[in-house]
C-alpha positions in Angstrom: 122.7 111.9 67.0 126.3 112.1 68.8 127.6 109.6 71.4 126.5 111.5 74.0 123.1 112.1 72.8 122.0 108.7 72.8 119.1 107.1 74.8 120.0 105.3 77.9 117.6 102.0 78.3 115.4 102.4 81.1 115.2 99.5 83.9 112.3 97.0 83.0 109.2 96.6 84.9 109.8 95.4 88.3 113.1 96.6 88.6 114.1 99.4 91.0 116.7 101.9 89.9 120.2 102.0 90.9 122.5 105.2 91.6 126.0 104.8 91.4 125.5 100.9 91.9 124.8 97.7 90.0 123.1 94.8 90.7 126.0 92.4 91.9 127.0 95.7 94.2 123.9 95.6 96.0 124.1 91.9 97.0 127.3 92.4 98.1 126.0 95.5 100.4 123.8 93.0 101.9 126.4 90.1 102.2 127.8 93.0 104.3 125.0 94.0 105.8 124.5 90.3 107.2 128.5 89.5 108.1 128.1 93.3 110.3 125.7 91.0 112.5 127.5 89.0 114.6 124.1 87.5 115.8 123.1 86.4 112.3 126.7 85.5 111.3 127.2 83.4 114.7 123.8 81.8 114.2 124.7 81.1 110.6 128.1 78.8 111.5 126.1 77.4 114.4 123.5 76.0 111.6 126.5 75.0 109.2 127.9 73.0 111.9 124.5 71.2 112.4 123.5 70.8 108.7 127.4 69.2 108.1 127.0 67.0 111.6 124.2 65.9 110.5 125.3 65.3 106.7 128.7 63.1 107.9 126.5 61.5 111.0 127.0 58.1 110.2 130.7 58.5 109.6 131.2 60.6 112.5 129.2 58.8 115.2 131.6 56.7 116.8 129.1 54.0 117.7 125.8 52.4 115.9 122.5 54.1 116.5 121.1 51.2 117.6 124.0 49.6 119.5 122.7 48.1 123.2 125.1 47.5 125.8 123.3 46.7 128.7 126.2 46.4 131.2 127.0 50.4 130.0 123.4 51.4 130.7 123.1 54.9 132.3 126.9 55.6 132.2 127.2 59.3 133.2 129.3 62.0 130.3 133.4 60.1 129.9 135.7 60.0 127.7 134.5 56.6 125.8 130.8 58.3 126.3 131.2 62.1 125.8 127.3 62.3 126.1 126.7 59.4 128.6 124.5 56.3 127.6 120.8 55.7 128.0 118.7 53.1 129.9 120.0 50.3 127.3 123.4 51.4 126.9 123.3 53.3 123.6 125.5 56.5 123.1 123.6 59.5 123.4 126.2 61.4 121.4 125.8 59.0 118.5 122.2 59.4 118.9 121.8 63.1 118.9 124.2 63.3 116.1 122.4 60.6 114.1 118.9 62.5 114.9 120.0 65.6 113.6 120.0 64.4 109.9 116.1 63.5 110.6 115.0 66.5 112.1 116.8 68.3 109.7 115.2 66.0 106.6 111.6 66.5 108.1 111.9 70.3 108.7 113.3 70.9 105.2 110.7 68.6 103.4 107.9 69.8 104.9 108.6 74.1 105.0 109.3 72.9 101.2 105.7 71.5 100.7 104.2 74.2 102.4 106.1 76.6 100.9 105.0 74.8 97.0 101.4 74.8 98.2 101.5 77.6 99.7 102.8 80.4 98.5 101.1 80.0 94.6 97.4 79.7 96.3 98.5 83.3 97.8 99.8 85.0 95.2 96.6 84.2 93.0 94.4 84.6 95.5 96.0 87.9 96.2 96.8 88.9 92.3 93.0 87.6 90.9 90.8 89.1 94.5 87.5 88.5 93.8 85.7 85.1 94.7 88.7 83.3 94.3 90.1 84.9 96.9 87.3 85.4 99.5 87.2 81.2 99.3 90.4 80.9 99.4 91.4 83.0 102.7 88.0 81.1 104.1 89.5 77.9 103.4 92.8 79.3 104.7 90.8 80.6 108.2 89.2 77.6 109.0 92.8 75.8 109.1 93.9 78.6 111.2 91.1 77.9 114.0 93.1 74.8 114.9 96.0 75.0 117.0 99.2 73.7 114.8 100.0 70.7 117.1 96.8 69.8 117.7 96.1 69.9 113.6 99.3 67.8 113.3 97.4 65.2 115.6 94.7 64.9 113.9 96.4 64.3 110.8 98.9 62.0 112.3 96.3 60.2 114.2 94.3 59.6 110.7 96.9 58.1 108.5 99.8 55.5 110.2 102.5 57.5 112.2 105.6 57.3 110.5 108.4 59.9 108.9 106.7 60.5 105.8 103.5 61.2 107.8 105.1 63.4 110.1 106.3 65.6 107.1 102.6 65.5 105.5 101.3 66.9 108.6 103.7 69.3 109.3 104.0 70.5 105.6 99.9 70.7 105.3 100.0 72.8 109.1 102.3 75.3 107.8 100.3 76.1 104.9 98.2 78.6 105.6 101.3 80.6 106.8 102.9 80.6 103.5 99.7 81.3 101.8 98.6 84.7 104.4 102.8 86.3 103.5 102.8 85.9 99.9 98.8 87.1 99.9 99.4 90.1 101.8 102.9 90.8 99.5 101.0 90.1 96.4 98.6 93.1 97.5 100.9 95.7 97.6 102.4 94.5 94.7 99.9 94.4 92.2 99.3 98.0 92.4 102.8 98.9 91.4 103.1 100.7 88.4 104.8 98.3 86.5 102.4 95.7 87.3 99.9 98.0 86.0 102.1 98.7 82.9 102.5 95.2 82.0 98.8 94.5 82.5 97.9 97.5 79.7 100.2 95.8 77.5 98.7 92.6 77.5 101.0 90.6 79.5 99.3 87.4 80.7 99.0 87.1 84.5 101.0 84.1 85.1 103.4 85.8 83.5 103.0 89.0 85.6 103.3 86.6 88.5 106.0 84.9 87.2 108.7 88.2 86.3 106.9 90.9 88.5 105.1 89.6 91.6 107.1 86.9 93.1 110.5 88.4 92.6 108.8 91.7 94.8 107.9 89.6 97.4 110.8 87.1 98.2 112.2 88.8 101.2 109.0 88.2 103.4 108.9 84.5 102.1 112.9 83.8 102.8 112.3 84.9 106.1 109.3 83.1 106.5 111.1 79.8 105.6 113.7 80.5 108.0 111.0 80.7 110.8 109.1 77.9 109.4 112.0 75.3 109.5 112.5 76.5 112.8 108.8 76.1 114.1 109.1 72.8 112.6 111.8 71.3 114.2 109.7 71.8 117.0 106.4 70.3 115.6 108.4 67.0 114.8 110.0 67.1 118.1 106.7 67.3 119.7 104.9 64.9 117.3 107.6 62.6 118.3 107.7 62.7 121.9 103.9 62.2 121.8 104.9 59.0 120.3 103.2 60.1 116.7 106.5 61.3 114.8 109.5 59.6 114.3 109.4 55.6 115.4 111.8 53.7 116.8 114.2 52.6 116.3 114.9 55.6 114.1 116.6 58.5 116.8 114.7 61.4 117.0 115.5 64.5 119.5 111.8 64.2 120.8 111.7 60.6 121.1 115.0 60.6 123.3 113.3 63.0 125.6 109.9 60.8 125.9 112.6 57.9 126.5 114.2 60.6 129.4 111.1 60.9 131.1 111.7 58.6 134.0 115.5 58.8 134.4 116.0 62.8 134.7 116.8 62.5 138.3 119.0 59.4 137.5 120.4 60.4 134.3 120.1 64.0 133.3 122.5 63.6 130.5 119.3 61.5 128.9 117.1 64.5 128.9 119.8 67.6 128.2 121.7 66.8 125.2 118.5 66.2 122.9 117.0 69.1 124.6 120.0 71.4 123.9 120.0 70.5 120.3 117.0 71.2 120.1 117.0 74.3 121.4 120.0 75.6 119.9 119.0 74.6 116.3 115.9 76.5 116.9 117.3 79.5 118.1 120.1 79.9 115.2 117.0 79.8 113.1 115.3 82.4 114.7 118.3 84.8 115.1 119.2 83.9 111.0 115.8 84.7 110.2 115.9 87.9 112.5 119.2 89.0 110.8 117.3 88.1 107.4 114.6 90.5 108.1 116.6 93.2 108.9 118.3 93.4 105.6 115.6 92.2 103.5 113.3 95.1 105.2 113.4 98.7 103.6 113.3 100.9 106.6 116.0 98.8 108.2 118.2 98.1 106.4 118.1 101.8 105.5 118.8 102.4 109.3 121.3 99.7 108.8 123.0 101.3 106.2 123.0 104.8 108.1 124.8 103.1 110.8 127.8 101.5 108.4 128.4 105.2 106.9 
């Protein structure tokens, strides 16, 4: 057999064929894909500029979290107060800046859990079917009947309000999210052919689940997690407002606005600063995890492609 008569290898099970392109060529098509957004890519330095403010928070708040100065209470947005100072004198700038690290610590932990407990209960349940699944996805339902915050209440309400309760609560509500995206996914992908190929040859199922299935259905659960911290920056936010999240002294976005409550007429700077993180750190989330979808989507990021030929 010549040079030219030999057998090329054939892609393994689970892995899609390539013209003309290798592996490290396609991520870099949708490196592209995302930097042609400037949506996603503005969102994406907005969110760097959070995660590093509130990384170097304590170096780069120029005063104490907890530093009162009641002659300096309510002191409208200056130079020595960028954000103004609340009813007791403390910076609000330092306090925002400070806050950021712990909504950012409680949405990442608890998407995390969820995600963990999550998205394996799925997968079986979707992979095995049977009885396994039909309690599952009951189990899954009932938790769905309950409104998230009101869930995160009763949760928070049972054990002692605090940050590692806040992310138990939040983490257990987001569950059954994670559990319905990789179910669904791990439906279609089960009847793939090279899921069926590697069940004929005896491959065990954890395995199968392991190398086929969950590799298939990442792009769904990326931009799930991109939601979910999202949607939980909000749930800790509200949990803390409610006076159930975050306790003080420890800053917390919602617990400066619960704080605000009675001074927005005096002292709106109180009440908009936390509220604008808030709501900008949400909204790069959403738009990331809109941008995400797009190029983790077939159909468009073929229409995406089109558009950049």
């Amino acid at each position: 057999m010549t040079s030219d008569q030999r057998p090329t290898a054939e892609p393994g099970p689970g892995v899609l064929p390539s013209v003309g392109s290798s592996a490290p060529e396609r991520r870099v098509a949708s490196w592209r894909l995302l930097a042609a957004n400037p949506v996603t890519v503005a969102a994406a330095v907005v969110l760097a500029v959070v995660v590093l403010v509130a990384l170097f928070a304590p170096w780069l708040a120029p005063y104490g979290v907890n530093e009162v100065d009641v002659a300096g209470a309510l002191q409208s947005p200056s130079w020595a107060h960028p954000f103004g100072t609340d009813d007791l004198g403390r910076d609000i700038g330092s306090r925002v800046m400070l806050a950021a690290g712990t909504s950012l610590q409680v949405a990442v932990v608890s998407v995390t859990f969820a995600f963990c407990v999550g998205v394996p209960v799925g997968i079986i349940s979707g992979y095995v079917g049977g009885w396994l699944d039909t309690v599952s996805m009951r189990v899954v339902d009932v938790m769905f009947a309950f409104p998230v915050l009101l869930l995160a209440l009763a949760i928070v309400a049972i054990l002692q309000p605090g940050i590692a309760t806040t992310m138990l609560a939040i983490g257990i509500v987001y569950t059954p999210i994670f559990a319905r995206v990789a179910r669904a996914s791990a439906l279609s992908v089960r009847t793939e052919p090279f899921v069926q190929v590697a069940q004929t040859m005896g491959t065990p199922w954890w395995r199968i689940m392991r190398r086929h299935v969950l590799p298939n259905i990442a792009g769904p659960l990326i931009v799930q997690t991109s939601l979910s911290l999202a949607f939980a920056i909000l749930s800790e936010a509200a949990l803390s407002f409610l006076g159930l999240g975050i306790q003080p002294p420890q800053p917390s976005w919602g617990g400066m606005l619960f704080a605000a409550q009675g001074f927005v007429t005096q002292a709106w700077w109180m009440s908009v600063f936390p509220g604008l993180a808030i709501f900008v750190t949400v909204l790069a989330f959403n738009l990331l995890g809109d941008g995400l979808r797009d190029v983790l989507d077939p159909k468009q990021r073929t229409r995406m492609e089109s558009r950049h030929r």
